[in-house]
MARPABA-548738 format. One record per atom (N, C-alpha, C, O, CB): residue number from 1; residue in three letters; atom name; x, y, z. Coordinates in steps of 0.05 Angstrom, whole numbers, plus 5000, padded with zeros to 4 digits. Glycine has a CB too. Example, Ala and Ser with C-alpha at 12.3 -4.5 7.8 and 13.67 -1.06 7.14 Angstrom:
   pos   code   site     px     py     pz
     1    Ala      N   5264   4886   5156
     1    Ala     CA   5246   4910   5156
     1    Ala      C   5264   4934   5156
     1    Ala      O   5285   4934   5169
     1    Ala     CB   5226   4911   5181
     2    Ser      N   5257   4955   5142
     2    Ser     CA   5273   4979   5143
     2    Ser      C   5258   5001   5157
     2    Ser      O   5268   5023   5161
     2    Ser     CB   5282   4988   5114
***
This chain:
   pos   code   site     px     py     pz
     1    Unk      N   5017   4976   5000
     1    Unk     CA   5000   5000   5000
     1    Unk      C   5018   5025   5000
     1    Unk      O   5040   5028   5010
     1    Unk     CB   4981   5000   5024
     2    Unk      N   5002   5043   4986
     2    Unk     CA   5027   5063   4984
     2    Unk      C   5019   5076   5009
     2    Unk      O   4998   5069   5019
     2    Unk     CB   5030   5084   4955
     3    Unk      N   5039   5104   5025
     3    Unk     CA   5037   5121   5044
     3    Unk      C   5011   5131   5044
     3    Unk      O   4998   5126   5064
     3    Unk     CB   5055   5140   5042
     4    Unk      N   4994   5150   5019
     4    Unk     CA   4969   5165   5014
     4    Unk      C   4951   5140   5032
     4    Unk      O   4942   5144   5055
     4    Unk     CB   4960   5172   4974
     5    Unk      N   4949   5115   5018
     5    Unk     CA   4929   5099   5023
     5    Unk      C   4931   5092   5058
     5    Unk      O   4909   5087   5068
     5    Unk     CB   4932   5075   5002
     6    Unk      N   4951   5090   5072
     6    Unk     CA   4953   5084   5097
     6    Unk      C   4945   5095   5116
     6    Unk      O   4933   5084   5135
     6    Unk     CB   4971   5081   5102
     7    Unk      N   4954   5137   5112
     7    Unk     CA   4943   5148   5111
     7    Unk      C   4911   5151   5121
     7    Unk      O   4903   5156   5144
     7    Unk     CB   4951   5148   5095
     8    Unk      N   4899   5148   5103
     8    Unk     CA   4869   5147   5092
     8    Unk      C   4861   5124   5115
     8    Unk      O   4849   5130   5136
     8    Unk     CB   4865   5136   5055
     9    Unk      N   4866   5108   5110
     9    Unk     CA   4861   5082   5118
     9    Unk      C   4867   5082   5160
     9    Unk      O   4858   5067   5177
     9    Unk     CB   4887   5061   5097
    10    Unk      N   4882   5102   5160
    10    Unk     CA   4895   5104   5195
    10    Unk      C   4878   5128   5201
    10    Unk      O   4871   5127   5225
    10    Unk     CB   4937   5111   5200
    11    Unk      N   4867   5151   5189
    11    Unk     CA   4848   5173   5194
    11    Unk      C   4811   5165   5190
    11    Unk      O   4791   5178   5196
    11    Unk     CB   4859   5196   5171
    12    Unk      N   4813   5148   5181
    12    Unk     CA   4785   5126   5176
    12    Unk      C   4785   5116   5200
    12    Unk      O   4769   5123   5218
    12    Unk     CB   4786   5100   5152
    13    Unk      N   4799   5103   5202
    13    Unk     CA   4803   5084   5233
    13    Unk      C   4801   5096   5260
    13    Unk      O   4792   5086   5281
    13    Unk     CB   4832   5071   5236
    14    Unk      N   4813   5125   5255
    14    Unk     CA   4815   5137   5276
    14    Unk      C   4778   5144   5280
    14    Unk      O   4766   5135   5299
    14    Unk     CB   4839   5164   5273
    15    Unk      N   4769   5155   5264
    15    Unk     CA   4756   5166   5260
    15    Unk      C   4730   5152   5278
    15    Unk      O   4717   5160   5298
    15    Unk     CB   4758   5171   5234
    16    Unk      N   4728   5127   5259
    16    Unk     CA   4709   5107   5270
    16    Unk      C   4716   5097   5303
    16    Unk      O   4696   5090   5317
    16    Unk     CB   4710   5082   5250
    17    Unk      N   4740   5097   5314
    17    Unk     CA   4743   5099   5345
    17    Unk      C   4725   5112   5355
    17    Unk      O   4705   5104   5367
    17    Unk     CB   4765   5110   5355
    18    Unk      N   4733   5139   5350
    18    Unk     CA   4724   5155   5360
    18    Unk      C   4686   5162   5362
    18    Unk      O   4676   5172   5382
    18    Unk     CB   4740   5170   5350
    19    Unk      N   4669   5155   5335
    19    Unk     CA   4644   5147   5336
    19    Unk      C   4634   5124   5351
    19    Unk      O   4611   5121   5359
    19    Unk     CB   4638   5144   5314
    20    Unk      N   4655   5108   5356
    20    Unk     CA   4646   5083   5370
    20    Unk      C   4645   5095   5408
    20    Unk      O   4628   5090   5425
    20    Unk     CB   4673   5053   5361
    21    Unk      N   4667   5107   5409
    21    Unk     CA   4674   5115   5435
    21    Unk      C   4647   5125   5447
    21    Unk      O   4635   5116   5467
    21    Unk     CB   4696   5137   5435
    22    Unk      N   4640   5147   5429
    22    Unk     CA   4618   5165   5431
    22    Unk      C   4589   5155   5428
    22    Unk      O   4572   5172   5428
    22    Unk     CB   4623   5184   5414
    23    Unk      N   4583   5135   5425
    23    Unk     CA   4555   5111   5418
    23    Unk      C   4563   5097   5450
    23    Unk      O   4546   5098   5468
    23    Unk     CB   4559   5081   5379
    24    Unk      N   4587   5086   5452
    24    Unk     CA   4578   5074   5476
    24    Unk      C   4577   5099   5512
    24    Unk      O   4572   5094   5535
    24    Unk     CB   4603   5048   5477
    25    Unk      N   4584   5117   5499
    25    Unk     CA   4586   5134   5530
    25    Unk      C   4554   5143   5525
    25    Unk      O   4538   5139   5542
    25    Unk     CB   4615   5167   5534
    26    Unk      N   4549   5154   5503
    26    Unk     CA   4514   5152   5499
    26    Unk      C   4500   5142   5516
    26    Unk      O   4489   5152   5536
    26    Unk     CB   4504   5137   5478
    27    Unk      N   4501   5113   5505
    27    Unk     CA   4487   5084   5518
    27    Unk      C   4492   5091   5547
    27    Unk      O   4473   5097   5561
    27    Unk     CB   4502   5049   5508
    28    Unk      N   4522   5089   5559
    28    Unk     CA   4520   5083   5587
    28    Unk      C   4502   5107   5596
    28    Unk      O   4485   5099   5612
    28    Unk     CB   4550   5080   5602
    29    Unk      N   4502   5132   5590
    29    Unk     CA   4483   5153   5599
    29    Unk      C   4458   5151   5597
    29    Unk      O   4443   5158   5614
    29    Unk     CB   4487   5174   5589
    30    Unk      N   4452   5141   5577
    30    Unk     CA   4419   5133   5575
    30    Unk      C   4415   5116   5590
    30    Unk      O   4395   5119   5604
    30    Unk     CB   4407   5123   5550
    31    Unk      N   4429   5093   5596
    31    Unk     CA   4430   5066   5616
    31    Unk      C   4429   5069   5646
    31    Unk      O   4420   5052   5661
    31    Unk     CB   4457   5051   5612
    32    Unk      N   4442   5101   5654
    32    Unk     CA   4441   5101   5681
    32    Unk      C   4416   5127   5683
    32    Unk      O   4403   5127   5704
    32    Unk     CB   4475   5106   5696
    33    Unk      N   4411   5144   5668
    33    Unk     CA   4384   5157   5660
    33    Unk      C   4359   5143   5666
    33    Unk      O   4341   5155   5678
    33    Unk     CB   4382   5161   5631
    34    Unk      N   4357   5111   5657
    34    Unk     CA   4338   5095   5651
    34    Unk      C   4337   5089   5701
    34    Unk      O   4320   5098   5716
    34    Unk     CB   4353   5061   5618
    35    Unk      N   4354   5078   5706
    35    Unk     CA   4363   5077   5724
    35    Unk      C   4352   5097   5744
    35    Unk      O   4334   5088   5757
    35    Unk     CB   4386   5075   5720
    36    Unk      N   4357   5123   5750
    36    Unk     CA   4358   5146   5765
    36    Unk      C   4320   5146   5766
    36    Unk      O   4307   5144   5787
    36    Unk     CB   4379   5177   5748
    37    Unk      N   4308   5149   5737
    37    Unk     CA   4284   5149   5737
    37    Unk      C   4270   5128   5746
    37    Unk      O   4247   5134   5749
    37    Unk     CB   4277   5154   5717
    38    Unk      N   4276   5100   5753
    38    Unk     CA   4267   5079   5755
    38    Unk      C   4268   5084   5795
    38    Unk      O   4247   5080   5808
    38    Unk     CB   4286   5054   5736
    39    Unk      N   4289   5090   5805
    39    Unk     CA   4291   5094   5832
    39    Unk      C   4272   5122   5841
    39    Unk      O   4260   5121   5863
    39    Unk     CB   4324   5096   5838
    40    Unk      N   4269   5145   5824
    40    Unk     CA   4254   5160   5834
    40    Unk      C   4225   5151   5837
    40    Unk      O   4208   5162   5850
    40    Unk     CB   4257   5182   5822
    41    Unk      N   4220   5128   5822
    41    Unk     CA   4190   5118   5813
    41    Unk      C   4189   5094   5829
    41    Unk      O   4168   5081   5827
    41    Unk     CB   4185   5111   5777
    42    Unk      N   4201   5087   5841
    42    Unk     CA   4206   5068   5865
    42    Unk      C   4199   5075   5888
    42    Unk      O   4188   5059   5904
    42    Unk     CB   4230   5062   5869
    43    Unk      N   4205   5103   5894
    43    Unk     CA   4206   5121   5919
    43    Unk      C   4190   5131   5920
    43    Unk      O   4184   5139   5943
    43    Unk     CB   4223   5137   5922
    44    Unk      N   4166   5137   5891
    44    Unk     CA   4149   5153   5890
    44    Unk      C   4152   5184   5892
    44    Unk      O   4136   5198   5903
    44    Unk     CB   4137   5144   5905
    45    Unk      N   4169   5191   5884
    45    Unk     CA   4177   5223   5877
    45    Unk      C   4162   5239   5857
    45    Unk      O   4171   5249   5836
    45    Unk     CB   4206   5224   5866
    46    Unk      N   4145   5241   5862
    46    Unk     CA   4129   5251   5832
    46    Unk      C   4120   5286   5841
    46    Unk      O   4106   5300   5826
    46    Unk     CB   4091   5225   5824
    47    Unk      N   4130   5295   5864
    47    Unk     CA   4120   5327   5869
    47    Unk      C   4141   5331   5886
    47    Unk      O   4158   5313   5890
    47    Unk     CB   4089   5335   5884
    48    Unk      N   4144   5362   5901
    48    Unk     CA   4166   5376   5914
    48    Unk      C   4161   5364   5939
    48    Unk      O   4182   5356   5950
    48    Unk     CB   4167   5408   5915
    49    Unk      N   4131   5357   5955
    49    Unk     CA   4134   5347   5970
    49    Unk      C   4140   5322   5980
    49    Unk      O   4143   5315   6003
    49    Unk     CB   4125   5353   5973
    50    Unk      N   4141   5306   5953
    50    Unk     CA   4155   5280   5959
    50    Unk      C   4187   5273   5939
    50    Unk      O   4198   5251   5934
    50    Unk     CB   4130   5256   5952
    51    Unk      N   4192   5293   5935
    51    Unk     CA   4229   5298   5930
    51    Unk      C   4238   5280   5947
    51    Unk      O   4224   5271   5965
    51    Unk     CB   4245   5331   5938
    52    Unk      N   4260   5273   5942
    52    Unk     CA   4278   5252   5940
    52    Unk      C   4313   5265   5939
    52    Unk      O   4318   5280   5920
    52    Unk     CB   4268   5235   5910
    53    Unk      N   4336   5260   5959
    53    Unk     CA   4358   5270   5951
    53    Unk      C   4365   5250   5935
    53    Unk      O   4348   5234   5927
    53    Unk     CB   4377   5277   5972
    54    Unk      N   4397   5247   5923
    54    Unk     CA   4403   5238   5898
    54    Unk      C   4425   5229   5908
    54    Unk      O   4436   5236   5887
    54    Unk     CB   4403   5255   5874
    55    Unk      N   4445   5219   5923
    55    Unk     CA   4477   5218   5925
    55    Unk      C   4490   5216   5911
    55    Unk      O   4513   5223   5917
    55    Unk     CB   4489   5204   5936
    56    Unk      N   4486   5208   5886
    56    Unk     CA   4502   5219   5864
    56    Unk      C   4489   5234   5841
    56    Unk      O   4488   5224   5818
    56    Unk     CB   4516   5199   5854
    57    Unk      N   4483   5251   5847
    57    Unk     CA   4474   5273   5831
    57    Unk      C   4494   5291   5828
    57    Unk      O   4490   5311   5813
    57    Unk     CB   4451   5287   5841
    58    Unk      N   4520   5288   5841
    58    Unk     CA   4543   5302   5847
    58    Unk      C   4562   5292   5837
    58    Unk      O   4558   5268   5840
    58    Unk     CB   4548   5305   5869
    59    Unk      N   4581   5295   5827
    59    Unk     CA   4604   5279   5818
    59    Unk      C   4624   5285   5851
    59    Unk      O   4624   5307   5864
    59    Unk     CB   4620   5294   5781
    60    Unk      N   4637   5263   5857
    60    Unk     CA   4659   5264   5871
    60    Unk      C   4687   5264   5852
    60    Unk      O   4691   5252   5831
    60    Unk     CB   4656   5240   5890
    61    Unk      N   4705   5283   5868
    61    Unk     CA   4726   5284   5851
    61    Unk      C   4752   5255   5857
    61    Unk      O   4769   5247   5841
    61    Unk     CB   4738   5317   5856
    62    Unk      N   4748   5247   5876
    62    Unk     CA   4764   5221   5899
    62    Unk      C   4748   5195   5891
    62    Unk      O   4745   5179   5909
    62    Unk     CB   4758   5226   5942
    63    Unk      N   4737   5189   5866
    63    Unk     CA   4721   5171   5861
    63    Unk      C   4738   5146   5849
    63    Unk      O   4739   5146   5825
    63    Unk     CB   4701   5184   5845
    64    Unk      N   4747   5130   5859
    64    Unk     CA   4777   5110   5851
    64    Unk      C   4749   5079   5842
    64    Unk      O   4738   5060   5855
    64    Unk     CB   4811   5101   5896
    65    Unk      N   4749   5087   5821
    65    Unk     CA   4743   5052   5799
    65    Unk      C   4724   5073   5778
    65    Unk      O   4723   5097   5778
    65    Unk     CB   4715   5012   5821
    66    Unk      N   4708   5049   5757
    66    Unk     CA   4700   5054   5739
    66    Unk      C   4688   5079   5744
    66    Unk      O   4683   5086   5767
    66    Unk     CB   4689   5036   5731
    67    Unk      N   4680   5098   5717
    67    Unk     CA   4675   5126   5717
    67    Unk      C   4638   5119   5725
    67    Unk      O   4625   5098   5728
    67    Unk     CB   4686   5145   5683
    68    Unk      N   4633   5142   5725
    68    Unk     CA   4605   5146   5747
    68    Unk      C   4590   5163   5723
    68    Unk      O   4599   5185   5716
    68    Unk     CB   4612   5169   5784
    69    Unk      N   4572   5153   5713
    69    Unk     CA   4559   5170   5686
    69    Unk      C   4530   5182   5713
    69    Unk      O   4517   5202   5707
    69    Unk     CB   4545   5140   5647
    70    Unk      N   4527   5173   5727
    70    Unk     CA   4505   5182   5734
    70    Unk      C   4495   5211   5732
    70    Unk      O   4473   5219   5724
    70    Unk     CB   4505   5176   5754
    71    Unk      N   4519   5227   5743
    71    Unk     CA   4519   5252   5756
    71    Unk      C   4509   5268   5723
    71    Unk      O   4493   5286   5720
    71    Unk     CB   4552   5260   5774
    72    Unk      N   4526   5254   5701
    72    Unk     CA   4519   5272   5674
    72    Unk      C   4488   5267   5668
    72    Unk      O   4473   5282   5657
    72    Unk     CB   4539   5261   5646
    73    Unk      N   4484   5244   5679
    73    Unk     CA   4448   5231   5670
    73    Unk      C   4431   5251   5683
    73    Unk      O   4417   5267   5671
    73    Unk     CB   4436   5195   5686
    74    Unk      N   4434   5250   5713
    74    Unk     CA   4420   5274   5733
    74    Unk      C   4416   5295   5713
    74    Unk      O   4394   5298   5702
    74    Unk     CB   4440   5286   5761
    75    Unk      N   4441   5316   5705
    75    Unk     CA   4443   5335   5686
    75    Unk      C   4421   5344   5663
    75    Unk      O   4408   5365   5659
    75    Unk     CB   4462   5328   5676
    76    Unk      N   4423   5315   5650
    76    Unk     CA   4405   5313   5625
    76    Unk      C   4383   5313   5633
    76    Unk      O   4366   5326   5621
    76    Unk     CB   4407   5290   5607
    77    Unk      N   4374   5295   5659
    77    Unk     CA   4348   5290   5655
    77    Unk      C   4339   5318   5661
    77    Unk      O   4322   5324   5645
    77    Unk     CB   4335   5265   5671
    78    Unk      N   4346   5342   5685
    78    Unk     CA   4342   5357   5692
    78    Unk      C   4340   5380   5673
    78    Unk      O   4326   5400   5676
    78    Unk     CB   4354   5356   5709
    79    Unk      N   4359   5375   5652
    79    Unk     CA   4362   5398   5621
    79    Unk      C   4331   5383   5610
    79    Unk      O   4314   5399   5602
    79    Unk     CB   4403   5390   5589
    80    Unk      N   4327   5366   5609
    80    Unk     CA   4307   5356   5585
    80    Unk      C   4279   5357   5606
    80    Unk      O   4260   5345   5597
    80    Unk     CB   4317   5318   5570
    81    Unk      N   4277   5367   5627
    81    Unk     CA   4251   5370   5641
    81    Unk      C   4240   5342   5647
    81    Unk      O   4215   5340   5648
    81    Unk     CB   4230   5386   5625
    82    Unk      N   4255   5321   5652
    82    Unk     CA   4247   5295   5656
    82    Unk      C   4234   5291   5694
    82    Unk      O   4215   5279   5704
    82    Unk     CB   4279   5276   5647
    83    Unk      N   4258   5309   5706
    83    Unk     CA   4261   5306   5734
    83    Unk      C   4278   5334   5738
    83    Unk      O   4296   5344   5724
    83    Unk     CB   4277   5276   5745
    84    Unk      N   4262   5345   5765
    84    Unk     CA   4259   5377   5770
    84    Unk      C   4278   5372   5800
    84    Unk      O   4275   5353   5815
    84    Unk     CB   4219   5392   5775
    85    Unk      N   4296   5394   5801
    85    Unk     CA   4303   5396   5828
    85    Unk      C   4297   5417   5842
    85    Unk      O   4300   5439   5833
    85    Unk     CB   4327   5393   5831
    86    Unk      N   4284   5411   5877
    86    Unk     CA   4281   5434   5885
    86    Unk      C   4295   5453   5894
    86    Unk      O   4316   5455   5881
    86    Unk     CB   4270   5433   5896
    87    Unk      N   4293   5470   5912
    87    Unk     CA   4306   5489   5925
    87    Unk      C   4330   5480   5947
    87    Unk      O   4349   5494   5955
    87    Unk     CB   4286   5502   5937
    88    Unk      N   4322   5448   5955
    88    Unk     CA   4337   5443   5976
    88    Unk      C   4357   5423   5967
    88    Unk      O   4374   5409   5978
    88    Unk     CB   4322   5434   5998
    89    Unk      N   4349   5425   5947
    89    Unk     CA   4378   5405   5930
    89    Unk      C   4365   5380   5927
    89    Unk      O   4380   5362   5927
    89    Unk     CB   4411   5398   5950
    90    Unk      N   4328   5370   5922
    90    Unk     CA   4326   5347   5920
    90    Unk      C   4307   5344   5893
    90    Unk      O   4298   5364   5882
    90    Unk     CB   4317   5337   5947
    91    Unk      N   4301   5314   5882
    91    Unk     CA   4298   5310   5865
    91    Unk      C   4270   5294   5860
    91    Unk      O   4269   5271   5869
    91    Unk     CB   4319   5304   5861
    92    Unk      N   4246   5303   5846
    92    Unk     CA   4226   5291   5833
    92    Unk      C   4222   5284   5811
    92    Unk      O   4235   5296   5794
    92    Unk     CB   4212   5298   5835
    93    Unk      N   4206   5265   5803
    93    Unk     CA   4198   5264   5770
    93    Unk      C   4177   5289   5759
    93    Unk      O   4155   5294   5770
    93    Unk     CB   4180   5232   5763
    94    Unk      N   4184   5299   5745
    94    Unk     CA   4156   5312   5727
    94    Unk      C   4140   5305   5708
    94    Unk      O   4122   5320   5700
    94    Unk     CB   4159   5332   5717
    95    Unk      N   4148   5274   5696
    95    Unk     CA   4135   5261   5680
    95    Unk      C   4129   5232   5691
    95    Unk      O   4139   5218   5710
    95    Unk     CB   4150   5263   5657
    96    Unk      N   4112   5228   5674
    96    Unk     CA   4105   5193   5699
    96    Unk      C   4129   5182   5674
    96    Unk      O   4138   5195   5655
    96    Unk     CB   4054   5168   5699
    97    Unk      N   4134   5155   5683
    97    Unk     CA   4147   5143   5677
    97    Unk      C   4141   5130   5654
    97    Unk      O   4158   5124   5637
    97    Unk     CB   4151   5134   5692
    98    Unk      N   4100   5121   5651
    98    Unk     CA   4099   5112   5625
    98    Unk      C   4095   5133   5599
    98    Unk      O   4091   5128   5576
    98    Unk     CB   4078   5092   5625
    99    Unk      N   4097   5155   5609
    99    Unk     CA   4110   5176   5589
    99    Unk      C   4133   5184   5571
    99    Unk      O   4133   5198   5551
    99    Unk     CB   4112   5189   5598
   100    Unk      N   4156   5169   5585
   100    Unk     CA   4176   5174   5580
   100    Unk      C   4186   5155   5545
   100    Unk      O   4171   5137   5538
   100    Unk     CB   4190   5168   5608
   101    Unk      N   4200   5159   5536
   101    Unk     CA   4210   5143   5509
   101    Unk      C   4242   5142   5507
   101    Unk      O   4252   5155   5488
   101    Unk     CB   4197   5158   5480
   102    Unk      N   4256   5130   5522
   102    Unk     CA   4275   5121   5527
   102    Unk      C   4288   5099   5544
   102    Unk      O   4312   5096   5544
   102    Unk     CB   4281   5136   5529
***
């Protein structure tokens, strides 16, 4: 193979890493998303007065083994109006659960 083609062939590769990387950190976020909502609906969190704290709704920075997607899930669900936090730092659903499509 000549240099051009290796090239090509090593920036392709890279490329597709990197889409793959990004499909599975997706998944694990949607996976622990799926998760966070399943425990608030467990607990029955569905208003301010029955909020719920979160312990990891926080990222710890001293966190020694596999990475912790939760804290980014909390995030999303809270950007996407899934689950509302109150004033005191705690956490409800604002959608029932068989609402949801994820």
């Amino acid at each position: 193979m000549s240099e051009t083609v290796q090239i090509i062939v090593g920036i392709i590769l890279l490329v597709g890493v990197y889409v793959f990387t990004q499909a599975v950190v997706g998944y694990r976020i949607k996976r622990a998303a799926r998760g966070i909502v399943r425990d608030l609906d467990f607990k029955k969190a569905y208003s301010a007065e029955s909020a719920i704290e979160l312990p990891y709704a926080k990222s710890s920075l001293f966190r020694i083994g596999l990475r912790d997607f939760r804290p980014k899930a909390v995030s999303a669900l809270v950007q996407g109006g899934v689950i509302t936090q109150t004033a005191a730092g705690k956490y409800f659903l604002s959608k029932r659960p068989q609402d949801l499509n994820f």
